[in-house]
Biotite code that builds the C-alpha atoms (Angstrom):
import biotite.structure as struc

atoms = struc.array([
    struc.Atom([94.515, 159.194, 68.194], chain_id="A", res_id=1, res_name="UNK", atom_name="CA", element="C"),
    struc.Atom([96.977, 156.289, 68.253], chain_id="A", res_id=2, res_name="UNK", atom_name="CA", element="C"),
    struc.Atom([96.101, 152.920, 69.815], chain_id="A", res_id=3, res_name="UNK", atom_name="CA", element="C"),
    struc.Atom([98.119, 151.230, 72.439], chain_id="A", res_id=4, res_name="UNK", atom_name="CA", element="C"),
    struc.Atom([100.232, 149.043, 72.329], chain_id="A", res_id=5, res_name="UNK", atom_name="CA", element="C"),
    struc.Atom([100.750, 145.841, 75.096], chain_id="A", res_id=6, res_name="UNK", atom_name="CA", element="C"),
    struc.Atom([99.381, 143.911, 77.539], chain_id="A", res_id=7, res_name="UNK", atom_name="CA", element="C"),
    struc.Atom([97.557, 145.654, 80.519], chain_id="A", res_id=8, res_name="UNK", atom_name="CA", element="C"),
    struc.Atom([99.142, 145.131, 84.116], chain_id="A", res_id=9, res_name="UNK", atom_name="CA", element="C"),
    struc.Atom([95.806, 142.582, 84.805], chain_id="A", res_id=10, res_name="UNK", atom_name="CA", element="C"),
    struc.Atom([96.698, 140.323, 81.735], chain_id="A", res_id=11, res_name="UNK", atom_name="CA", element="C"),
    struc.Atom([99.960, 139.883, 83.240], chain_id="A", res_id=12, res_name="UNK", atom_name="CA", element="C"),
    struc.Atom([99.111, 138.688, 86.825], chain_id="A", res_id=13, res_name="UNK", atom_name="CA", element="C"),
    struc.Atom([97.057, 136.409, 85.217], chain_id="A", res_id=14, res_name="UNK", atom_name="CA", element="C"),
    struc.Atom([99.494, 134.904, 82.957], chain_id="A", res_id=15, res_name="UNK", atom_name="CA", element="C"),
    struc.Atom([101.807, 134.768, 85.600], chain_id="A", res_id=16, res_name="UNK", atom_name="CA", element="C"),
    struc.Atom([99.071, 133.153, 87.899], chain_id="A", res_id=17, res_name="UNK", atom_name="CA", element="C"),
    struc.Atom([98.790, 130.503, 85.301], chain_id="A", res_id=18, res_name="UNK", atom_name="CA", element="C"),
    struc.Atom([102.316, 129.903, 85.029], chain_id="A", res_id=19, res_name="UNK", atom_name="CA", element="C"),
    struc.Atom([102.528, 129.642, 89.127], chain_id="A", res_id=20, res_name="UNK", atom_name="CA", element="C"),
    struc.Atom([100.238, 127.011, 88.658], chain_id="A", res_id=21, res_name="UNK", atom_name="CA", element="C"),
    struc.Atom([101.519, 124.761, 85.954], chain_id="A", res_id=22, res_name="UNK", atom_name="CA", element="C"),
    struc.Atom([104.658, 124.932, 87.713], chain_id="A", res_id=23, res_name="UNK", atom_name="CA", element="C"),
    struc.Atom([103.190, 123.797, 91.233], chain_id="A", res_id=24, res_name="UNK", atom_name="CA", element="C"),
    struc.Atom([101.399, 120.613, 89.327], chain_id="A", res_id=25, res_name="UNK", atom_name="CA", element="C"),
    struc.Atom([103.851, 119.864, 86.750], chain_id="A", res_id=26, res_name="UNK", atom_name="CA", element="C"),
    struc.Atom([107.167, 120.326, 88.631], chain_id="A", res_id=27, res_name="UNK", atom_name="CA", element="C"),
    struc.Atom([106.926, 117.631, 90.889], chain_id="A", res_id=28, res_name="UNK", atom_name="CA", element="C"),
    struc.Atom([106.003, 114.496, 88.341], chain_id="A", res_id=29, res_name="UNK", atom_name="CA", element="C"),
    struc.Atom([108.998, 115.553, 86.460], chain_id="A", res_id=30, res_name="UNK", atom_name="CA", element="C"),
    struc.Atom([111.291, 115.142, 89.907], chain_id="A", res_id=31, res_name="UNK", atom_name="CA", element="C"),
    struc.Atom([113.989, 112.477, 87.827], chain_id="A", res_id=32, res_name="UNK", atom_name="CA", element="C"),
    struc.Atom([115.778, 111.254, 90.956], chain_id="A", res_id=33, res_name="UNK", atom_name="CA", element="C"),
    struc.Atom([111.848, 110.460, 92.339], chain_id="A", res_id=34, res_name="UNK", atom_name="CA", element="C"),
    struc.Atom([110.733, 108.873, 88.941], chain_id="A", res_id=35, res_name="UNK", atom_name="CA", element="C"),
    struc.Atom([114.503, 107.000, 88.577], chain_id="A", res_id=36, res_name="UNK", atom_name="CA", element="C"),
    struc.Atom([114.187, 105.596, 92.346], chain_id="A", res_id=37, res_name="UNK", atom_name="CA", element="C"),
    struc.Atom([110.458, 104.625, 91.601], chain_id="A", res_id=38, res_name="UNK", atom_name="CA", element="C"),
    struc.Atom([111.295, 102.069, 88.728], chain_id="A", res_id=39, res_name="UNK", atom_name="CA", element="C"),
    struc.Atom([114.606, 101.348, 90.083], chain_id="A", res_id=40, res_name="UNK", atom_name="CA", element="C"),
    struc.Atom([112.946, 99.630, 93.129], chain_id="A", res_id=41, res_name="UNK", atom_name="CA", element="C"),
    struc.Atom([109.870, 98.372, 90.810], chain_id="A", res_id=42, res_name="UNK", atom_name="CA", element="C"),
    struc.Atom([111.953, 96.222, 88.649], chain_id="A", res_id=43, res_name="UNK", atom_name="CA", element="C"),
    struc.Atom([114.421, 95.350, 91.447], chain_id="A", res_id=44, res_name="UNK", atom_name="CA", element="C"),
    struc.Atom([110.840, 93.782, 93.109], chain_id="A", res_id=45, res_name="UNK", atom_name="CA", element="C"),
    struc.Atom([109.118, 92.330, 89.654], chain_id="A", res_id=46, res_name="UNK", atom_name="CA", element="C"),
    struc.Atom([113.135, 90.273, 89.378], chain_id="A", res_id=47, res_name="UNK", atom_name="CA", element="C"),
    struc.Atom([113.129, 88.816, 92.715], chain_id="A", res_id=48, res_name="UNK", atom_name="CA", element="C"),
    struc.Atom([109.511, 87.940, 92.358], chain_id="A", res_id=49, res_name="UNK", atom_name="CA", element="C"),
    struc.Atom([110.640, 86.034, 88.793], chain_id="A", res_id=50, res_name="UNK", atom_name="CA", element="C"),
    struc.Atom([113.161, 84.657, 90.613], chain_id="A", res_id=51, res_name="UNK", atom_name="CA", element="C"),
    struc.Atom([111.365, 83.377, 92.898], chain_id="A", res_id=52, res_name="UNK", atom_name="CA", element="C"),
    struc.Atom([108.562, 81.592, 91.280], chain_id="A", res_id=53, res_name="UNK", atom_name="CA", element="C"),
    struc.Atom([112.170, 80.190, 89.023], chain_id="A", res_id=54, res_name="UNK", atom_name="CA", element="C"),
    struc.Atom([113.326, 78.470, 92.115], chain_id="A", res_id=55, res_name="UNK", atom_name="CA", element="C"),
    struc.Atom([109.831, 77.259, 93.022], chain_id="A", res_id=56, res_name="UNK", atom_name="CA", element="C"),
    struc.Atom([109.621, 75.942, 89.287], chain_id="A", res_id=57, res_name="UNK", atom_name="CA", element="C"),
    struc.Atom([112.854, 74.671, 89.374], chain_id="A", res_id=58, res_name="UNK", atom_name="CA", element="C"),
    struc.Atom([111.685, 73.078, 92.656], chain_id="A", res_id=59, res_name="UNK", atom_name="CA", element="C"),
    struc.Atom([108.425, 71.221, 90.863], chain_id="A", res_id=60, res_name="UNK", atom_name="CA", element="C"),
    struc.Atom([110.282, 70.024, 87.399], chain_id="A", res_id=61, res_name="UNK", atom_name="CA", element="C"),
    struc.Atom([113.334, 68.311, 89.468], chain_id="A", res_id=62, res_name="UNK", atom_name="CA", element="C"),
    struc.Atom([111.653, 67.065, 92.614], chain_id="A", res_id=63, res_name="UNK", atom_name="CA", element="C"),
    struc.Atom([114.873, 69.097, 94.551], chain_id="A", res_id=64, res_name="UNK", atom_name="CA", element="C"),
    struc.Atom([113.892, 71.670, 97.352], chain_id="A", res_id=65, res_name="UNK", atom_name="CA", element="C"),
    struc.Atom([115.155, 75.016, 95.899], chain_id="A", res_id=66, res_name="UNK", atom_name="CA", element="C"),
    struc.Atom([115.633, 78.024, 97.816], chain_id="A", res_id=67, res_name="UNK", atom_name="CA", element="C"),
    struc.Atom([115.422, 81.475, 97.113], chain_id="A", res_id=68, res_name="UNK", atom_name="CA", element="C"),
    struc.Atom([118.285, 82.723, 99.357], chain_id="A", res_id=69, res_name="UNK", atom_name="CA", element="C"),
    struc.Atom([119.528, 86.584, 100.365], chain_id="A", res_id=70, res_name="UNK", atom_name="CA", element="C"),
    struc.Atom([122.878, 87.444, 101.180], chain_id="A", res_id=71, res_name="UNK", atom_name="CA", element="C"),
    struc.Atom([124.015, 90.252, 103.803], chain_id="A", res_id=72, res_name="UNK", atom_name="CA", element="C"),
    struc.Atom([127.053, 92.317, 103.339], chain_id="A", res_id=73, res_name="UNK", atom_name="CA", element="C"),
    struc.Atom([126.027, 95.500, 105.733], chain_id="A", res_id=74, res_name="UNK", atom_name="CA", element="C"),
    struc.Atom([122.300, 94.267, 104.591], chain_id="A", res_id=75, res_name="UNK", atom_name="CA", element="C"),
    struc.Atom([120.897, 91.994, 101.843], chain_id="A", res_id=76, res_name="UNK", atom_name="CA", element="C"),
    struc.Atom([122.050, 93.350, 99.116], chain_id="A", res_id=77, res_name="UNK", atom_name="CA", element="C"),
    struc.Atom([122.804, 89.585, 97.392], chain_id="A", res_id=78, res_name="UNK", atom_name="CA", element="C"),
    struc.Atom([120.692, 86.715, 96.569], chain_id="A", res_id=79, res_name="UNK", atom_name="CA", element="C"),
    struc.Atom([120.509, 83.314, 93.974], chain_id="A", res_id=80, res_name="UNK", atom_name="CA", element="C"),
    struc.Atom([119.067, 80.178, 93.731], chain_id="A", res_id=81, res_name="UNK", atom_name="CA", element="C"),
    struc.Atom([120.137, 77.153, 95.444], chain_id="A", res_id=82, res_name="UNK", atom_name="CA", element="C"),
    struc.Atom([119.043, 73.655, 94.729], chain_id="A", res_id=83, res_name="UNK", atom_name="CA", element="C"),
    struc.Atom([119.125, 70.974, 98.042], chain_id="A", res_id=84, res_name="UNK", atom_name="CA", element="C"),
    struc.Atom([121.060, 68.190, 96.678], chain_id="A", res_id=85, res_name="UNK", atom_name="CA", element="C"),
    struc.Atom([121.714, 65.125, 99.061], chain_id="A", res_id=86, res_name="UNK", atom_name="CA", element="C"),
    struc.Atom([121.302, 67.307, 101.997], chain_id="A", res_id=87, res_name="UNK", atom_name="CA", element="C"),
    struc.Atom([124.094, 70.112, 100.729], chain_id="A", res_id=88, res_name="UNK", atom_name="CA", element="C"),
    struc.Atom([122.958, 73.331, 98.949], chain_id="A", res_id=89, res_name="UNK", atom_name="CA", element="C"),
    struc.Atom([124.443, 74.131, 95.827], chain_id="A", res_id=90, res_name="UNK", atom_name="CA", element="C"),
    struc.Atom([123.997, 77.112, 93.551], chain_id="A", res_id=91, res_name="UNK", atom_name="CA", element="C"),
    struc.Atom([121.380, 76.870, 90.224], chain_id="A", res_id=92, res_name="UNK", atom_name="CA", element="C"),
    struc.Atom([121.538, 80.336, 89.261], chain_id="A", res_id=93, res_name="UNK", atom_name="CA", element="C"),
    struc.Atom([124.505, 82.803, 88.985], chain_id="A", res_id=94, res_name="UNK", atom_name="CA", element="C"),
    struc.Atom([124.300, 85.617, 91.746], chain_id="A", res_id=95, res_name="UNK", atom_name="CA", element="C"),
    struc.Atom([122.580, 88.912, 91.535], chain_id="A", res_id=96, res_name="UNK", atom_name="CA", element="C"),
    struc.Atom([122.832, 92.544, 93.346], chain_id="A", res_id=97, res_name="UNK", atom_name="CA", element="C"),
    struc.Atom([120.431, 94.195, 94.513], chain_id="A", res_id=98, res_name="UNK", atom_name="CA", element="C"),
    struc.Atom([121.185, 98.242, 93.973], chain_id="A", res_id=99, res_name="UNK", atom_name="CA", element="C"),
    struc.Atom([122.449, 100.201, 97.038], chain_id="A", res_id=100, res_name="UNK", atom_name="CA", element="C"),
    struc.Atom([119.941, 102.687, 96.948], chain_id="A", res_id=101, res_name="UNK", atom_name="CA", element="C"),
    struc.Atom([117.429, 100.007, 97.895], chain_id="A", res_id=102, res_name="UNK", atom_name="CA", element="C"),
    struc.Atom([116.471, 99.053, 101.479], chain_id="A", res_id=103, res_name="UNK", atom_name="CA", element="C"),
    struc.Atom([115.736, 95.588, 101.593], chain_id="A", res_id=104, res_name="UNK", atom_name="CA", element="C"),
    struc.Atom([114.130, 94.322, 104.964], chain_id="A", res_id=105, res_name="UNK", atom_name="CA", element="C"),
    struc.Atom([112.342, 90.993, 105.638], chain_id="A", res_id=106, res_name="UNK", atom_name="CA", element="C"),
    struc.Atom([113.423, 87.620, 105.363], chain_id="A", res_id=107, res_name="UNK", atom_name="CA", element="C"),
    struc.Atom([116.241, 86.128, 103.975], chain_id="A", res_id=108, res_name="UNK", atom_name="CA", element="C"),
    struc.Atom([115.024, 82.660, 102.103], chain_id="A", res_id=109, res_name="UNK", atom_name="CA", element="C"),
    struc.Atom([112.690, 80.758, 100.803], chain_id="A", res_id=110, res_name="UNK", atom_name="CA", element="C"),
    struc.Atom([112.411, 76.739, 100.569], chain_id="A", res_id=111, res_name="UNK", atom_name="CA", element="C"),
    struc.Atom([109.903, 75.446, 97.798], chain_id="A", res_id=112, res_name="UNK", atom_name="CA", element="C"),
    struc.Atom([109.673, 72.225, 97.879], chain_id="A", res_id=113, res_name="UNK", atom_name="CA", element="C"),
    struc.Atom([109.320, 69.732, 95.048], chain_id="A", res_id=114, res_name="UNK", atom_name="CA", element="C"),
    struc.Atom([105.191, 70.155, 94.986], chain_id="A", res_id=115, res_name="UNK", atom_name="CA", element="C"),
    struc.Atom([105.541, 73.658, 94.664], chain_id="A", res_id=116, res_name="UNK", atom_name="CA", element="C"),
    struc.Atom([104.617, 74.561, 98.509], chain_id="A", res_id=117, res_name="UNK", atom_name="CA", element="C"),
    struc.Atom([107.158, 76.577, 100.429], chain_id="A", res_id=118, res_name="UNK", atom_name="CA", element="C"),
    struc.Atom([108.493, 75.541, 104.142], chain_id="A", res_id=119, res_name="UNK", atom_name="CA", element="C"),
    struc.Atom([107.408, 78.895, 105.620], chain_id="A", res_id=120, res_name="UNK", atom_name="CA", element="C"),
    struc.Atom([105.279, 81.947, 104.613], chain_id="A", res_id=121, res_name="UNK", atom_name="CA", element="C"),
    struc.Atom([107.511, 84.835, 103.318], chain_id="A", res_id=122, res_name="UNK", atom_name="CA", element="C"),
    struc.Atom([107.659, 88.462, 102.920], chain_id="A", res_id=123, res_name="UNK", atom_name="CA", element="C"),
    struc.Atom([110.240, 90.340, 100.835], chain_id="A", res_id=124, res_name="UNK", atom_name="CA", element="C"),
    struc.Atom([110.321, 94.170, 101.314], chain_id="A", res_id=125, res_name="UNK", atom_name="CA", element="C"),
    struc.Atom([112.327, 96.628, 98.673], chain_id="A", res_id=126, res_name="UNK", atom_name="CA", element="C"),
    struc.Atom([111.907, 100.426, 99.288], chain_id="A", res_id=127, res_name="UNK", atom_name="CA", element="C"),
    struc.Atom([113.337, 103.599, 97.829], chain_id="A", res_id=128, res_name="UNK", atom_name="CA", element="C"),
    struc.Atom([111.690, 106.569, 100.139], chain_id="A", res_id=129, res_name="UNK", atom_name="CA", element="C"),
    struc.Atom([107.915, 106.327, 99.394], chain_id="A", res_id=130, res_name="UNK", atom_name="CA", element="C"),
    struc.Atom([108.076, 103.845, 96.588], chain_id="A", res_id=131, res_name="UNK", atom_name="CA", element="C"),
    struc.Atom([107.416, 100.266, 98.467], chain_id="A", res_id=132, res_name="UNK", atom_name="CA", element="C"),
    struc.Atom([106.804, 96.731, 97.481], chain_id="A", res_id=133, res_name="UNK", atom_name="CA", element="C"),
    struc.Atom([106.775, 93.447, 98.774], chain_id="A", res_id=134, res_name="UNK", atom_name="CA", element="C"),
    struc.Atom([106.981, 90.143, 97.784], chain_id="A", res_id=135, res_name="UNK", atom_name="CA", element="C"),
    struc.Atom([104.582, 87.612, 99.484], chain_id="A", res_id=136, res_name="UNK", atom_name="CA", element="C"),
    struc.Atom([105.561, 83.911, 99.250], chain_id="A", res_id=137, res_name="UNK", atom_name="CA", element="C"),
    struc.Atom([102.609, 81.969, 100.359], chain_id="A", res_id=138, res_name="UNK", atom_name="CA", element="C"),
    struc.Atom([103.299, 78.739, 102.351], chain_id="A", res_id=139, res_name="UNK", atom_name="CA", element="C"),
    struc.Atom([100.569, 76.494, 101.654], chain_id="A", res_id=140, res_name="UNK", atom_name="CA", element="C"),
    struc.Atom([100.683, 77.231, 97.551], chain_id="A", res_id=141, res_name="UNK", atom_name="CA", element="C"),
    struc.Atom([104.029, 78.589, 96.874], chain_id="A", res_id=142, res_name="UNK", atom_name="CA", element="C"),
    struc.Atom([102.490, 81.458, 95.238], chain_id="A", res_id=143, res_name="UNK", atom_name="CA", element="C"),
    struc.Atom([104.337, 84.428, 95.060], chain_id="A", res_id=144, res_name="UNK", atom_name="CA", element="C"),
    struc.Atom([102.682, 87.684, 95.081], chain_id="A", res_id=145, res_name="UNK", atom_name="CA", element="C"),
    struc.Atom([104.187, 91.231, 93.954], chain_id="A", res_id=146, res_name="UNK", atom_name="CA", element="C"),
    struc.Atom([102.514, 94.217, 95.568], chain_id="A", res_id=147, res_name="UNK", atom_name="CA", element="C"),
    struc.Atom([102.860, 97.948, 96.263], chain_id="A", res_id=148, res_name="UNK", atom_name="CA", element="C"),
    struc.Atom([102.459, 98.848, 99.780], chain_id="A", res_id=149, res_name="UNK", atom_name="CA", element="C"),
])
């Protein structure tokens, strides 16, 4: 008598069981427009926040008020530094875009003044569908805070 050869019908079902599941973790951590909009809007957020505690450094080291200052064109898509200089704003850093795909929403400055305090508490919001951060200016410090929300 010969032996048979292959896979029985139950083998199969449960290697493609397995498979069905893999696919159903796996698939969705390897979405590359979620992953590319994810750190797109995370290092959008960590630059303003540099940027930010710049100006407020800027803002200790010269004894100037220096602002951290959006731009709208259809929505704030713009920002740079400014330095206060006998009552008229000029510019201390060149300007930088912030990507289209990002909704920014919050307000648009920031005043440090020259002992590192800012005129106002501020929030920054970036967001690419769920991926959300914001950065917190703290009035009373000047500390500027990057978190996910």
């Amino acid at each position: 008598m010969k032996k048979a050869k292959g896979f029985t019908v139950i083998e199969v079902l449960l290697a493609v069981v397995i498979m069905a599941i893999l696919a159903v973790v796996l698939l969705p951590r390897l979405n590359k427009a979620d992953l590319y909009g994810k750190y797109l809007v995370y290092t959008t957020a960590h630059q303003v926040a540099a940027d930010a505690r710049l100006a407020r450094r800027f803002a200790v080291t010269t004894g100037d008020d220096h602002r951290l200052r959006c731009y709208e064109d259809g929505g704030y898509d713009r920002y740079k530094i400014e330095r206060n200089s006998g009552g008229t704003w000029q510019d201390a850093s060149a300007q930088k875009t912030i990507p289209e795909d990002i909704t920014v929403k919050g307000n648009s400055e920031v005043v440090f003044e020259p002992l590192g305090s800012a005129t106002h508490s501020r929030t920054f919001r970036y967001e690419i569908g769920d991926h959300k951060y914001r950065v917190n200016v703290e009035k009373s410090t000047g500390r500027v805070i990057l978190e996910a929300y």
